[in-house]
Structures are given as C-alpha cells and as structure tokens.
N, C-alpha and C positions, 0 to 999 in steps of 0.2 A: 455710498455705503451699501444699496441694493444691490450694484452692480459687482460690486467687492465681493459681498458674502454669494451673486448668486456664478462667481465667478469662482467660488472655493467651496460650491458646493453643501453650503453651511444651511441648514434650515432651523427655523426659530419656534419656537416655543414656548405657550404661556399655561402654567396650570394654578388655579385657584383651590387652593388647598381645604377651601370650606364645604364646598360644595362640588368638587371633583372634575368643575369643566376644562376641558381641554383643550385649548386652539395652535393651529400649527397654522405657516402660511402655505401657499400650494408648493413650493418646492417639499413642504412637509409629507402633504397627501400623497406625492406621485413617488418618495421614499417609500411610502406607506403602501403602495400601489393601491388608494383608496381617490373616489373621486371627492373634490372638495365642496367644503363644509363649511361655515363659517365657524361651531363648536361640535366636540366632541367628547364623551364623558369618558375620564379614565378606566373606565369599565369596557366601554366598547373598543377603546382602543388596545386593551388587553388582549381582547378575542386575538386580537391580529398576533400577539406574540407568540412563537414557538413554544409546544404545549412544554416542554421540557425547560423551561426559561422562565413561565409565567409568573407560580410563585418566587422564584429569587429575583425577578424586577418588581412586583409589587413592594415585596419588604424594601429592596435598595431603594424604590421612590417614597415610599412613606419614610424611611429611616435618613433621609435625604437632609429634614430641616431638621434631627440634632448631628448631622455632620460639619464638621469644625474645615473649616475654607472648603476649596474646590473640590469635586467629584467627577468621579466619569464612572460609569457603568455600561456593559458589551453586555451583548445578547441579539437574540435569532429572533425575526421576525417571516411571517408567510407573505410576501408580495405576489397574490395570483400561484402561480405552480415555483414560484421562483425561494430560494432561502437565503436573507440577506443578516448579514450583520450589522447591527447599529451602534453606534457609539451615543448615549447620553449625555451630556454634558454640563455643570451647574456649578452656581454656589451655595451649600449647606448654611445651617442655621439662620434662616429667615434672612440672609445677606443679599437685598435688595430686594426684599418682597414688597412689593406696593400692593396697598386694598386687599390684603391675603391673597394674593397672587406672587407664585415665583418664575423664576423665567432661565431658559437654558437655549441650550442647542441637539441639533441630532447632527450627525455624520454615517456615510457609509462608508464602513469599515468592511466591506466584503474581501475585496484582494488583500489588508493586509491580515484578515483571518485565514483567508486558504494559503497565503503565503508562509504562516505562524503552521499551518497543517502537514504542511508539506514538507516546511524543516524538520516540525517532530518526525513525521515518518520516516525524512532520509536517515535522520539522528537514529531513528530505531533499528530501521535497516540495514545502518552500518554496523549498530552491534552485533544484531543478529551475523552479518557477517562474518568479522571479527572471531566472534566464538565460534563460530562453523570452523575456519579456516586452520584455528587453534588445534579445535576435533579434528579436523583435515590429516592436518600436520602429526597429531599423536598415531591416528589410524594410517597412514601410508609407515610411519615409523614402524609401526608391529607391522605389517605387509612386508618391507624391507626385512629384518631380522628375521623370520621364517622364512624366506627365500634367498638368504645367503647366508655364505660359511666364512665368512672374514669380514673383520670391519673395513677395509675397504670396499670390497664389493657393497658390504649395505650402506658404504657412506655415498660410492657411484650410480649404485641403485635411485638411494634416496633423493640422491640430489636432480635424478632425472625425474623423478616424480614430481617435486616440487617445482620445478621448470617446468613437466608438463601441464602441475594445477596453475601457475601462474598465465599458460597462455589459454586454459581453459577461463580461470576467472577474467581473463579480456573480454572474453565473449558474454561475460554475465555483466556488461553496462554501456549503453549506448556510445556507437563511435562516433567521430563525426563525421557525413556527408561524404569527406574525397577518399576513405579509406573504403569503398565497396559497398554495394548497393544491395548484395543475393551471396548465400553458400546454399550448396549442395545439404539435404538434408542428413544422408549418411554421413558427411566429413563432418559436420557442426556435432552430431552426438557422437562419432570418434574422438574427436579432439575433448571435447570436455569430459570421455570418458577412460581416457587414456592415460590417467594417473592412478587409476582404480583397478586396473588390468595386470596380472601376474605376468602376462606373458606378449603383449600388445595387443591393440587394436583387433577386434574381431575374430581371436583367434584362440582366446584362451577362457576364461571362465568368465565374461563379459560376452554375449555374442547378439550381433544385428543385422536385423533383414529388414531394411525400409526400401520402398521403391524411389529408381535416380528422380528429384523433384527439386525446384528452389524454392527456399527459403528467404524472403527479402528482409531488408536490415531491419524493420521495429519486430519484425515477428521473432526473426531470430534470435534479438535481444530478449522478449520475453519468452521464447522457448529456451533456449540456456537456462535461464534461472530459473524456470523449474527443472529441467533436466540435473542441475545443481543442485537445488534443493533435495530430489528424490537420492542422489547418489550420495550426500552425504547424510542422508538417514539412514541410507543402506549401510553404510560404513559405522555409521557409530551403533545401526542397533539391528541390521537387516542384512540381508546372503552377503554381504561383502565385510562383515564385519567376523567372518571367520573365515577358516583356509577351505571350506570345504563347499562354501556358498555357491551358487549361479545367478547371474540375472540374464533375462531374453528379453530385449526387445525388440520386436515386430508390429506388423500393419498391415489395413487393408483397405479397400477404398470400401465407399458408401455414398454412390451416387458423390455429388459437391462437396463432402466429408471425409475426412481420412480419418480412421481410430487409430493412436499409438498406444501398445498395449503394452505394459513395463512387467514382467511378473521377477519374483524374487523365489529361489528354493532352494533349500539347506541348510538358512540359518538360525537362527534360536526359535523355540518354538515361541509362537506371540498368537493370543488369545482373541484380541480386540485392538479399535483403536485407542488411543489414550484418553482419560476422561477430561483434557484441558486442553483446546486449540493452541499451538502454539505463535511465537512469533510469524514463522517457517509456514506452516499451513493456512494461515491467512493473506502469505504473500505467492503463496503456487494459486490460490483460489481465483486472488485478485487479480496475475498475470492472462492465466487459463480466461478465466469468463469476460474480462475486462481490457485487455491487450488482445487475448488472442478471439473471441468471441467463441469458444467454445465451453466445454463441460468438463468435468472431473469425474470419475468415479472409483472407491477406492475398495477393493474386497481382501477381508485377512482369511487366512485357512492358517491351518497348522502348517502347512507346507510355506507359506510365506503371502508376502505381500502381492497384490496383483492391481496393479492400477492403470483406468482407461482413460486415457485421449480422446476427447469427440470432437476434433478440429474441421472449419471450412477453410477449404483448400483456398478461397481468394483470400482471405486473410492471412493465411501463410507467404502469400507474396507480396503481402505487402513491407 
C-alpha cells in the first residue's frame, strides 16, 4: 500500500479536530516544501497557504465535519519561491474520525490547474478573436463602399480584403515547425497590413519604413498579434476607421534594441486612453513584455495614437 500511494503520489493526513494538531507523512512535507516534523498545528500550516486562499481553506477545513460524504478542496500554496496547487481530499461529518481525529489526502494538482488556465485563456482569446474579425469584417465593408462605384467592384474589392485578412490572420498563430523558420520584417507587417490599405501595400494611406531584418518564427507569431491587435483598433476607433486617416510606421535602432514606432493621424479626436483594460490590451502587453521581452509605450494627442516598440533584436530572431 506504501509503495501504491507513494507511486500516485498520494500524501496522507491526519488532523485532530480538538486541538488542531496536524500530521502529514514526508511525501506530505516535501508537497509542502517544508522539512519534516512529526506534528504540525493547523495554524502553522496555514502560514504556508496562498495569502489569497487562506481564509476560504480555513472555513472549507472547519466546515469539512458538517459535510455530508466526500469533499475535495483546491487551493495555492508557497513551496519556497515555487506556487503550487493542492488538492484536499476527505470524508465530511465525522466519517471515520477516530479519537477526534479525521484523516484525508493531498494531491498536487499543479498541471492540471495551469492546464484549467490555459484553456480559459485560449477560450477568451478566441472570443476576443472572434469579435475583432466580426469588427474586421464590418470595417473593410464601409472601406469597400467608399472606394467603389458598383456593387461588383465593392463585392471584388471586398472579397480581396477578406482573403487578404485571412492570410494576415495565419500569421496571428503559431505554425508548425516545416512551414519556415524567419520572414522578412517589412513583408510580415505588409501582409497583415494589407486588408487595411485603400490602395496596397506601402503606397497609399498605410505607409512603412523598417530596416531589411528577420524575424524568426515565435517572434513573428507574437509580433503579428500585436500588429493585429493595434490595426484593428485603428479600424474600429482610430486613423483607419475613417477615409481621411494615416498610419506610419517606422524604426530605429538603439544599440541591441530596435523601437517600432506606430503613430495614427486623422482620425477621430480621442482625449485619453480608456478607463478599462480591455481583453485586447492585456494580450499586446503580455505578447510585447512576455514573448517578445520588450516594452510598450502608448501616447494619445489630439492628432492620434502614437505607440512604441522597445524590442531586442536577439529576440526577434528568435
């Protein structure tokens, strides 16, 4: 049975309900990232809980013996610098307590908490998607119709645009492996900017000057989705969301740092930024500082938006 449970990782647990002592065996402690003990009082064992967790496991372990059969209770504990999730596990209402002692198990439930995190985010991510593409699709529509005189034209227009966003949204999610390893950084923000453009590619009220550089495949993935992100906030609320708009983007080097520097002018006047992060601006933040290891910086004028890039260049190839 030792070899069972220390083969599933299972650590045991004994708490005497009268007087609070706590004993775990050593698979318990080295969960705990604590060295072992023979008892332990549920007080001090506390300390070790995620401060944000503590009060809702105290009530869940006292409210434990009027729970009717089995229980489990999750929550975050500090192991050292480390943050792990635990799994509780028992039977309520005094269901085997001997000598006023009750008895359970712990589990580390860490992967399948980041695993539980990760689906949320993609889940959110996709919406967020989703509704962009939606605004994509209505904003290329009015683009189309002021720039032509017959519903064919704005149906041949439009349909090239939506082809275009289709092969730009490729570039907004990793490929695998055998399809290319680097692009060009001028072609990567052409192509994903190239359903946005009245008149193509660098030539008409979209215009870019970055120096020839590669871009390797994770950078480029999370450079796309911001370059994404920034173009359809332009479009639904920024110079491209009217016929009179401009955006420049340009660069310059800084020693091992390259700035891309995005400014927007034309379009509606905007005061500030909004008073609520959105989906959108938590996932430019997280790309920028966390995929690409650089900075963001965003400045509004009456004239438009003006947003900086502070990327290192080795990260860009990668």
């Amino acid at each position: 049975m030792r070899l069972a449970i220390e083969a599933a990782g299972v650590s045991l647990w004994a708490w005497n309900v009268d007087n609070g002592r706590f004993s775990m065996d050593a698979q318990g402690f080295a969960l705990w990232g604590l060295p072992w003990r023979e008892t332990v009082t549920f007080e001090q064992l506390s300390e070790h809980i995620h401060p944000a967790d503590q009060d809702r496991v105290r009530a869940a372990f006292h409210a434990t013996r009027a729970t009717l059969g089995s229980y489990e209770t999750d929550f975050r504990i500090l192991a050292g610098k480390d943050v792990r999730w635990i799994a509780a596990r028992g039977q309520g209402e005094d269901a085997g307590i001997v000598e006023r002692t009750m008895f359970g198990i712990f589990l580390d439930v860490t992967g399948r908490k980041q695993a539980e995190e990760g689906h949320e985010l993609l889940a959110g991510e996709m919406s967020h998607r989703v509704k962009n593409l939606l605004a994509i699709a209505a904003g290329l529509t009015g683009i189309a119709a002021r720039t032509t005189s017959t519903k064919t034209d704005m149906a041949r227009e439009l349909i090239q645009r939506l082809t275009a966003l289709g092969r730009a949204h490729d570039l907004v999610r990793p490929l695998p492996a055998d399809q290319g390893s680097a692009a060009l950084l001028g072609d990567l923000i052409s192509v994903l900017l190239a359903p946005y453009d009245d008149t193509g590619a660098f030539s008409g009220r979209i215009r870019v000057a970055v120096p020839r550089m590669g871009v390797g495949e994770a950078a480029a993935t999370s450079l796309a989705m911001v370059v994404h992100e920034l173009a359809t906030n332009a479009l639904k609320y920024g110079a491209l969301s009217t016929s009179s708009g401009t955006l420049d983007i340009s660069s310059h080097s800084a020693g091992e740092r390259i700035c891309l520097k995005w400014v927007e002018r034309g379009g509606p006047v905007i005061t500030g930024p909004c008073e609520t992060r959105g989906f959108g601006s938590q996932l430019v933040e997280r790309s920028v500082e966390r995929q690409l290891g650089g900075t963001i910086e965003r400045q509004w004028s009456a004239e438009g938006l003006a947003v900086t890039l502070t990327l290192d260049r080795a990260n860009l190839a990668c």
